[in-house]
N, C-alpha and C positions, 0 to 999 in steps of 0.2 A: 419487581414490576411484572404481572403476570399480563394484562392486556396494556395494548399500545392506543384503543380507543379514546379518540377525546384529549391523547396528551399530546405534547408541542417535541418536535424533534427539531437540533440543527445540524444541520449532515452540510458539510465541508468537502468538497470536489466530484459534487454533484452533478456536473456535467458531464460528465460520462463512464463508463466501466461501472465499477461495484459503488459508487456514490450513488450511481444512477438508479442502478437495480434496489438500492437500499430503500431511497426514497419511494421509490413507487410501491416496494415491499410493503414497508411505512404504511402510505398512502390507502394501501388494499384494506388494511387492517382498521382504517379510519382514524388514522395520525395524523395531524395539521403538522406542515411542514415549512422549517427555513431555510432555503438554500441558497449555496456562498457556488463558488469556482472562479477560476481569473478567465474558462472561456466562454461569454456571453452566451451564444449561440448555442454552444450544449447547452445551458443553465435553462435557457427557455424552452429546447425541446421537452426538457427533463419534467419542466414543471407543465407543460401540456401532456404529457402525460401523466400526472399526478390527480392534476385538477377534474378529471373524469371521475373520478370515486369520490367527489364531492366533501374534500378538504381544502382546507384554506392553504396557499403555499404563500411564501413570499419570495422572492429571488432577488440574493445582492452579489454584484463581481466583486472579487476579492482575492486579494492576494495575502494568504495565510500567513507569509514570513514580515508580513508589517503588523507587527505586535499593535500598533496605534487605531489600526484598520478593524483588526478583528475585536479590540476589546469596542470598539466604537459599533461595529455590525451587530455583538450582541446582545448592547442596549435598543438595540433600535429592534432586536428579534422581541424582547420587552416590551416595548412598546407598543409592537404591531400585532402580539399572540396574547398578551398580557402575563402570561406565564413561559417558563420552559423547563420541561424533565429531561430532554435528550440530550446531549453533544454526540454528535460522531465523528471522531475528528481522525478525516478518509483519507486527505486529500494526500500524497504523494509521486517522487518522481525516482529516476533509475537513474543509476551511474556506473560504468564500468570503465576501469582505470587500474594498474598497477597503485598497488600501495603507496610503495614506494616515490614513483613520479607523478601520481595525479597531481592537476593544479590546484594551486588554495583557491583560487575560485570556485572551482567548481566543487570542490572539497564543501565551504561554506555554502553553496547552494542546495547544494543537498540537505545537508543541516539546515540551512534556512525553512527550506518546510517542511523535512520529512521528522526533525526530532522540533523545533524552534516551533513549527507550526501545531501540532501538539502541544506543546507545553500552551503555547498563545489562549489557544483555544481553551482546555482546561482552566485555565484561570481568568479566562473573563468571562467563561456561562457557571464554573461552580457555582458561584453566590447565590446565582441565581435557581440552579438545582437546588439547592438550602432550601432555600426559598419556598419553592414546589411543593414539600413536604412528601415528594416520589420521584428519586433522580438517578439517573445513572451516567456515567464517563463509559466513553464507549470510543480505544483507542487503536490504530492500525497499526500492527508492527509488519512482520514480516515470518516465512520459513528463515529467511535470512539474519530474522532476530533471535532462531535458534542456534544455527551454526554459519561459520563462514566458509567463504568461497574465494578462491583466484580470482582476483579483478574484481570483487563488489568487497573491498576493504572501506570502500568511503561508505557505501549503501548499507552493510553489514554494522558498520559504528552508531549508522544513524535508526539502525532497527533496534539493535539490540540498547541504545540509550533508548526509546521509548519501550523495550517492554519493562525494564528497570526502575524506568520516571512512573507507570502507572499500577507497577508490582508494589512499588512503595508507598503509591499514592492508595490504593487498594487496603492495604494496611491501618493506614491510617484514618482513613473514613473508618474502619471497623473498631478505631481504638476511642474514636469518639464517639460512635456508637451514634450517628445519626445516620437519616435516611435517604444516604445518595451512596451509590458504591462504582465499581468501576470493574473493567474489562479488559482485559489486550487480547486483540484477534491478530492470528497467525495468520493471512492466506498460504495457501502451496500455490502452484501453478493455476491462477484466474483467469480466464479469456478476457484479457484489456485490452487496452491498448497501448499501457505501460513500456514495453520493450521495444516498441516501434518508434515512441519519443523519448526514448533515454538517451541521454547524454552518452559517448562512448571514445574514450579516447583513443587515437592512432598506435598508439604506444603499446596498447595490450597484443598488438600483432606481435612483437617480437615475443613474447612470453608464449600466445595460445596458438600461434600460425592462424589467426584469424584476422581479417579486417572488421572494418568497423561494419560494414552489411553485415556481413556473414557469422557478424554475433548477433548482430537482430534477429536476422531472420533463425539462428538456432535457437535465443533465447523465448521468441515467439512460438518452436513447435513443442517447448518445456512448456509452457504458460498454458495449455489449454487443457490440462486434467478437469478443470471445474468450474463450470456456467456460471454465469456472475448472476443467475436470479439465485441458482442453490448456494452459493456464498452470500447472497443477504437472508435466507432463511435459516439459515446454519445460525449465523449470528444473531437474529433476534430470537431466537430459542438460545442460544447462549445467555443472553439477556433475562428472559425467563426463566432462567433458574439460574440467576445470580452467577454464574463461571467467571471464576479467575482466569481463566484463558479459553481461548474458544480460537480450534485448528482447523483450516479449512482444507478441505481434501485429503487424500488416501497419502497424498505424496507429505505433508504435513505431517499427518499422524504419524506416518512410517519414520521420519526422519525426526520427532520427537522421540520416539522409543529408541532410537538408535543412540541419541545422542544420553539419553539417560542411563543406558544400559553400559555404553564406552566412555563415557564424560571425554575429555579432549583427545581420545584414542581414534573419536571420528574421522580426525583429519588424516591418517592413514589412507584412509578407504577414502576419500575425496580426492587425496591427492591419486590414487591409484586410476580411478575413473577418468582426471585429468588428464594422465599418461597416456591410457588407452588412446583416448581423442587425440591428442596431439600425433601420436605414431599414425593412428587413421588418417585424421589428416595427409602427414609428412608423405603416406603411401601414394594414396591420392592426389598430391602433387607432383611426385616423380613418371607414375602412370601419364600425366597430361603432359608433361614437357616432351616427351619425345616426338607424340602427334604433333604440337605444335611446331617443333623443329621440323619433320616432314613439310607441315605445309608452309612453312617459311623458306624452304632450297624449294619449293615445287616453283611457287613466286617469282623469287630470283630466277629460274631459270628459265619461263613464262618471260 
């Protein structure tokens, strides 16, 4: 697919972050667009800003992890486009948890849409890519679908099963030798809003000497290597020349090369890093208990 002119995209968690920037990307390029998200309110800014460059959008709420929902949203994207080449299937959420004690809920909600919704998607717009006779799968994994991390054991399972579901899938559109192929995008560190609504359990305190703020607010100042317009550019040039994978930022690339050059030798050096922090931390808290002690006898005797 070398232009996006004139063809039908469905981009899935469109309401804001890199769904958002995708579509308008889209949009610029003169892509008619169909967009999904379970938050109304972004889904209509998103597509006010679309509809200035004089494409058709559509906008349906949707919650990715109801398989019944999405296969039903992209007949209706059928109906209303009459054709479709795209899926972007963006939509995703965070989790940090001990491996070990995260809940099965929460465990399953993450799979619910970040590998579940993926698949969803995939298989109720292929047919329809067929169809097209110019299609492409265009699926979100993660840095985290390369390697794992302490505390994203749930988020790390449900990345690295979608880069595997669309590496395969990849494969096989090429063994049938028709004209839809497929993608896994990597981001690194995207300015979202991702880490600010992740899920974050209590529990990872005893492991990182973190509470649950004060892993947002770190995982938020990792997050911001790369603007969410240049990760929808990166990616639809991915797209234009067909990429099996497509890594978004410096911090990406760099930790693909590492992980290929070390294969599971990485986690060495992840865990080393982790150490670091945690000692910084531990310092850091022993420096503030004594002032606080001070001014707790001043009080008392106040």
């Amino acid at each position: 697919m070398k232009s996006f002119e004139g063809k039908v995209a469905a981009v899935t968690g469109a309401g804001s972050g890199m769904g958002r920037t995708l579509a308008i990307e889209l949009a610029r390029r003169g892509c008619h667009l169909a967009l999904s998200d379970i938050n109304e309110a972004g889904l209509v800014q998103t597509m006010n800003e679309c509809v200035v460059y004089g494409v058709r959008v559509t906008i349906q709420r949707l919650d990715v992890s109801d398989r019944t929902a999405v296969f039903s949203w992209a007949k209706q994207v059928l109906k209303d486009h009459g054709r479709i080449n795209l899926i972007f299937n963006n939509a995703g959420v965070s989790l940090a948890a001990p491996a070990e004690t995260a809940r099965i809920e929460d465990f399953e909600w993450i799979m619910s849409i970040n590998f579940w919704g993926v698949v969803h998607g995939t298989q109720a717009f292929l047919p329809y890519l067929r169809a097209s006779g110019d299609g492409h799968v265009i699926n979100t994994s993660s840095l985290f679908g390369i390697i794992a991390m302490p505390t994203q054991g749930a988020y790390n399972a449900s990345k690295f099963a979608v880069r595997g579901y669309t590496e395969a899938l990849r494969m096989e559109l090429e063994m049938e030798g028709v004209s839809v192929s497929a993608t896994c995008v990597h981001p690194g560190g995207v300015a979202t809003n991702i880490a600010t609504a992740s899920r974050v359990d209590d529990s990872i305190q005893a492991l990182t000497g973190q509470d649950a703020d004060a892993h947002r607010r770190q995982a938020n100042r990792l997050i911001n290597a790369t603007k969410p317009d240049d990760a929808a550019r990166q990616i639809l040039a991915g797209v234009q020349r067909n990429a099996r994978r497509v890594l978004i930022g410096s911090d990406a690339r760099r930790v693909d090369r590492i992980s290929r050059l070390m294969g599971s030798a990485y986690q060495v050096y992840v865990l080393r890093f982790h150490r670091k922090l945690q000692k910084r931390r531990a310092n850091v808290s022993h420096a503030v208990r004594p002032a606080q002690a001070v001014s707790s006898s001043a009080k008392d005797i106040a």
